[in-house]
Every structure is written in C-alpha cells, then in structure tokens.
C-alpha positions as CSV (number, residue, x, y, z in Angstrom):
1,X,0.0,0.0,0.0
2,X,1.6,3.3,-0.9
3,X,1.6,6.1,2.0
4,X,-1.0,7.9,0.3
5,X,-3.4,5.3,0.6
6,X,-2.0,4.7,3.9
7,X,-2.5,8.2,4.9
8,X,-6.1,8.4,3.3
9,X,-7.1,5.5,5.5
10,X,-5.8,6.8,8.5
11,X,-7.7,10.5,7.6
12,X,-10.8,8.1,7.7
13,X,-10.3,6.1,10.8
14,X,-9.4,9.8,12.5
15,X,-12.3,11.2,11.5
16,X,-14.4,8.2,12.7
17,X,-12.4,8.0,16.3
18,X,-13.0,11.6,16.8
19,X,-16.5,11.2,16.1
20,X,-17.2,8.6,18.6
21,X,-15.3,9.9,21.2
22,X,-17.2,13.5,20.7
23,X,-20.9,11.7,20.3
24,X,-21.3,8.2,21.8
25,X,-18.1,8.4,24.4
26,X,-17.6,5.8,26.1
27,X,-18.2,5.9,29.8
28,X,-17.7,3.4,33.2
29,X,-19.9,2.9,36.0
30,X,-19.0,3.8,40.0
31,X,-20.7,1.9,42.8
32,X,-23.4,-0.6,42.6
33,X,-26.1,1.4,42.6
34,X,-27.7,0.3,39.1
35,X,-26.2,-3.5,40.0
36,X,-27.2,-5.9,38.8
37,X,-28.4,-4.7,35.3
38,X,-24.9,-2.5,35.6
39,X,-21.5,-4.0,37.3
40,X,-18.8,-1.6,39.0
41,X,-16.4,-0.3,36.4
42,X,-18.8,-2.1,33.3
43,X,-18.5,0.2,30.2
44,X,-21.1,1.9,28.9
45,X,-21.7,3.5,24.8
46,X,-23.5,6.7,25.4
47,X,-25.5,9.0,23.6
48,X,-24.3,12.1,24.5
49,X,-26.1,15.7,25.1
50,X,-24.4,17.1,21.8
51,X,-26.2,13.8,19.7
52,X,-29.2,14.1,21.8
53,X,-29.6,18.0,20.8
54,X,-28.9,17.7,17.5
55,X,-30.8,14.9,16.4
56,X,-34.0,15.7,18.9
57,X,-33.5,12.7,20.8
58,X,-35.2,12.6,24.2
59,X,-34.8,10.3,27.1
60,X,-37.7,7.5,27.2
61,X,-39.4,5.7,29.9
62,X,-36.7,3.3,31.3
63,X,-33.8,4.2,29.5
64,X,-30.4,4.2,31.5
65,X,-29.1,7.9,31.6
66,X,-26.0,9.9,33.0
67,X,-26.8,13.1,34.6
68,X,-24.8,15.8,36.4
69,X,-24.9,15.1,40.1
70,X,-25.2,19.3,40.6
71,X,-25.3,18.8,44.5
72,X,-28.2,16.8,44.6
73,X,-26.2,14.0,46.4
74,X,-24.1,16.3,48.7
75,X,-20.8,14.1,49.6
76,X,-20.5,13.3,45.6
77,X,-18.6,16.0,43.6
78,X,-21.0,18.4,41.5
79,X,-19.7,17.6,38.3
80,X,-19.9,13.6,39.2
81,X,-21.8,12.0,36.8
82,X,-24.8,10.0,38.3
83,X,-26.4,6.7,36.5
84,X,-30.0,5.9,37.0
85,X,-33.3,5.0,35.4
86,X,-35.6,6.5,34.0
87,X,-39.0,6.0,35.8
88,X,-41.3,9.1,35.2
89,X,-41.9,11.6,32.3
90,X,-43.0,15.0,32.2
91,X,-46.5,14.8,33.0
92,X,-46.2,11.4,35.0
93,X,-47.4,11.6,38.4
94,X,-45.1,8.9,40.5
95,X,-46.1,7.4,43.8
96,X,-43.8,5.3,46.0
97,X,-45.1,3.1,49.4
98,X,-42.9,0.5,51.3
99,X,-42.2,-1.6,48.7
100,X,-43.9,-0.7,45.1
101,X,-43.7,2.1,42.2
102,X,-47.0,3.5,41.2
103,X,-46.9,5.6,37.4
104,X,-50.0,7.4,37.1
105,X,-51.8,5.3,39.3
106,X,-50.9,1.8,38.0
107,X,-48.3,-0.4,40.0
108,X,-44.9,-0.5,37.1
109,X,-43.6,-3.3,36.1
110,X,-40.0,-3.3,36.5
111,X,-38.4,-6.6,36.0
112,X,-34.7,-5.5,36.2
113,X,-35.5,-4.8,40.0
114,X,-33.8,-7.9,41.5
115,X,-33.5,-6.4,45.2
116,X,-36.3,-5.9,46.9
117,X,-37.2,-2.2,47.7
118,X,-38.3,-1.3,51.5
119,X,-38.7,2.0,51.7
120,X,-39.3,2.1,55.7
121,X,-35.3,1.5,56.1
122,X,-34.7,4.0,52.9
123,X,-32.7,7.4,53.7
124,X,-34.8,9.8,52.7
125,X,-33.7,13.2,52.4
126,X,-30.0,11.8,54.1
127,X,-31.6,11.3,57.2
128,X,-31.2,7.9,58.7
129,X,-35.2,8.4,60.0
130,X,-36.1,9.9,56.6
131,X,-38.2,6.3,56.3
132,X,-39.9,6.7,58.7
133,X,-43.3,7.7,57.5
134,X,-43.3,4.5,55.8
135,X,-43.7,2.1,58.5
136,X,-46.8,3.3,58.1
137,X,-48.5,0.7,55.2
138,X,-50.6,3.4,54.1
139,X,-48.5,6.0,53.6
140,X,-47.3,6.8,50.4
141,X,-45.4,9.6,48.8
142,X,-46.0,11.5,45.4
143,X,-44.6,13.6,42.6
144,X,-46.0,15.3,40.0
145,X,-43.3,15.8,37.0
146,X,-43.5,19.0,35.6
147,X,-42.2,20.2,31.6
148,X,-38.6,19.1,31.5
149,X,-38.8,16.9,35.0
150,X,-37.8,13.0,34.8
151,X,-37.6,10.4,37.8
152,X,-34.8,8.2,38.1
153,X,-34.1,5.9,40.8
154,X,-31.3,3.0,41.0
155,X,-32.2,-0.5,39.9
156,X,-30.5,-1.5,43.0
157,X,-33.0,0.0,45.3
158,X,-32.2,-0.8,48.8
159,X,-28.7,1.1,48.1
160,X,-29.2,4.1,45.8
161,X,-29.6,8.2,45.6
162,X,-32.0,8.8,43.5
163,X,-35.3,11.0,43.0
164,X,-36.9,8.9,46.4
165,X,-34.2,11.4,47.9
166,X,-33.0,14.5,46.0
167,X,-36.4,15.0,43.9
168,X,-36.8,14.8,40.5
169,X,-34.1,16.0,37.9
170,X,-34.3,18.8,35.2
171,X,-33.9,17.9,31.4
172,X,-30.6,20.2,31.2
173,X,-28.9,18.2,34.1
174,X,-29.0,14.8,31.4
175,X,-25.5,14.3,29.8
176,X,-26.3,11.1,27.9
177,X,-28.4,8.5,27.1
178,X,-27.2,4.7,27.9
179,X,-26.7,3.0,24.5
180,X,-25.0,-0.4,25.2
181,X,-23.2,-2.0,28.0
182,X,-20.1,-3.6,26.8
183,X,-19.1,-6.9,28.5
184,X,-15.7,-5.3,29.9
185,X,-15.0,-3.9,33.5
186,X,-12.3,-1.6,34.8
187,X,-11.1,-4.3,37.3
188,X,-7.2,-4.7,36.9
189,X,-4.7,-3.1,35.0
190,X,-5.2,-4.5,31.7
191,X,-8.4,-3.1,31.5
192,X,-7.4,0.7,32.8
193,X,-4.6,0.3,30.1
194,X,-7.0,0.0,27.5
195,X,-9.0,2.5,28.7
196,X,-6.9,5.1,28.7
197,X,-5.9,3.7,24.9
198,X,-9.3,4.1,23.5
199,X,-9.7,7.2,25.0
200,X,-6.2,8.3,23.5
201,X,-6.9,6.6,20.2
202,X,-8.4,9.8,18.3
203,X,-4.9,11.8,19.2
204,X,-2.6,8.7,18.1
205,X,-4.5,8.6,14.9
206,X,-4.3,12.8,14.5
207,X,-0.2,11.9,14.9
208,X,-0.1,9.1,12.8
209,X,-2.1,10.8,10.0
210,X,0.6,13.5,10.2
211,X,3.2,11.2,10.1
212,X,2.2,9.7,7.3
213,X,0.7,12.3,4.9
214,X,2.8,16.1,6.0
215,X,6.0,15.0,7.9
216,X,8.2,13.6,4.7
217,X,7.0,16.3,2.5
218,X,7.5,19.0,5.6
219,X,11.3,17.3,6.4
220,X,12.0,17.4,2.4
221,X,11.2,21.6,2.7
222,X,12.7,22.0,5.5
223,X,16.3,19.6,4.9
224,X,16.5,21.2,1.2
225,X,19.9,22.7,0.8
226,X,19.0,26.9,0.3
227,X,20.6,28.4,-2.9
C-alpha cells in the first residue's frame, strides 16, 4: 500500500475516532447502585447531550441515563456524573409506598429490580429516619413531574440516591443517554490500560495521519539545501 493510501485511510479512521469519542463516548460505572443490570467499572456507549440536541433525541421511559450530580447527592462532587433509570416523564405523576412504584396510578412493572425495595429502612432526604413515614402501610409519597422533569431511581433499590431522595431532575442536568453495555469492566490493569488507549486513540491517529501524509514532504522543505 503506498503512504498515500495509507494516509487516506488513516484521515478516515481519525475522522471516525474523533467522532465517537465526541458523540457516543464511552463511559464506566461507579458503585453498585444500578447493579445488577450495571457492574462496578462495566463500560457503557452513550449517547451524549451534543447527539441528543442535535438529532432531537429525548430520554424514554426506562432508559439508562447519565446526569450531572449538581449537588443533589451532597458528599459526591457536582460535576460527578450520576447513572440511573428513568422512571417518570414530564407529566407522570409517581407514587412510592414501602415496597412498590406507582406511574399514574398503575403499579410499574419493573423486571430489572432484582433487590427488593423497603422504603421504611430507605434514607430519605440523608436522614437515617427519613423512612420513617413508611412504616406506616398506608403511607405513600407522590410527585408530580412538571415540563422538563424526569424520575430516576437506581435498579439496586435498597442502596441508591435517587429521586426517592433528591427529587426529580431537570432535562438540562442529562448528559447522555445509555446505549450499550459492553461486556468489559475496569477491574485490573489491563483493562485501565485499555482505557486510557481508547480514549487516546483519536490523538494517536491525529499523529499518525501527520506522520504519514505532511511529515516527509515537511522534512524534504525543510532539509532542502538553500541556494
């Protein structure tokens, strides 16, 4: 293959890399909070705002998104970025008791639930009592979700922060969209290392490109004897 071929294919596989990485960037989950539909350290393909806001994509009911945490879970970082599911739209109205997820009235069925929610032990608010009101059977707790407002809550109930606690979240606080979770975790050192690879990858092929297609003629213009 001659280096302008070579040089043409890297041009395409640059313009591709950078692409990805700017659009569907590939993220990795903290804490165990979604388990066990999402592992500690599994990567993630997501849609990100700039795809979502220029193609008019909007988060659906149950879809996996990323949002800023913006204080609403006050010993995380404000720019940590949360994972949860959606639950309620704009214009759902969501009611919680002990153990069950009401969606405009009507129990939801959520079958990636695999730990039981009990909402009389839950932390409400932060506050190790914020259950309390719930060892009442019949109490029950509701939101109305205003233009722009989504519910998310952790599939992992008995061990999440989500909108049982800080309230529902505003439209402009979602980064991404979940597309995919890949079947690799950030467990060892092989993994990290590929990490940081991929996430490299659009700058090594920005070099390479350069390499290939500018240096030899730049080196030629600037080796060439001066008359």
């Amino acid at each position: 293959m001659t280096r302008k071929a070579v040089s043409r294919v890297l041009f395409v596989l640059m313009i591709v890399a950078t692409l990805f990485s700017v659009l569907t960037p590939l993220e990795s989950v903290r804490g165990q909070s979604m388990a066990p539909t999402l592992k500690s350290g599994q990567w993630l393909l997501v849609a990100n705002y700039r795809l979502l806001r220029h193609t008019g994509l909007k988060p659906k009911q149950s879809d996996i998104v990323t949002f800023a945490n913006a204080d609403k879970v006050p010993y995380l970082p404000p720019r940590r970025q949360l994972v949860k599911r959606v639950i309620g739209m704009p214009g759902d109205l969501i009611g919680i008791n002990q153990t069950k997820v009401y969606r405009n009235s009507r129990p939801l069925k959520e079958p990636y639930v695999k730990h039981p929610m009990d909402n009389a032990k839950y932390q409400y608010d932060g506050r190790p009592d914020g259950g309390q009101p719930f060892t009442d059977p019949s109490y029950q707790r509701s939101s109305y979700l205003r233009g722009g407002e989504y519910f998310v809550m952790g599939d992992n109930r008995p061990n999440s922060a989500d909108s049982r606690w800080f309230g529902p979240i505003d439209r402009t606080q979602i980064t991404g969209v979940v597309l995919a979770k890949l079947p690799i975790r950030r467990t060892g050192p092989a993994q990290n290392a590929l990490w940081v690879l991929i996430h490299f990858l659009p700058m090594l092929l920005v070099v390479a490109w350069f390499l290939t297609a500018c240096w030899p003629d730049l080196r030629t213009m600037l080796t060439r004897p001066r008359e």
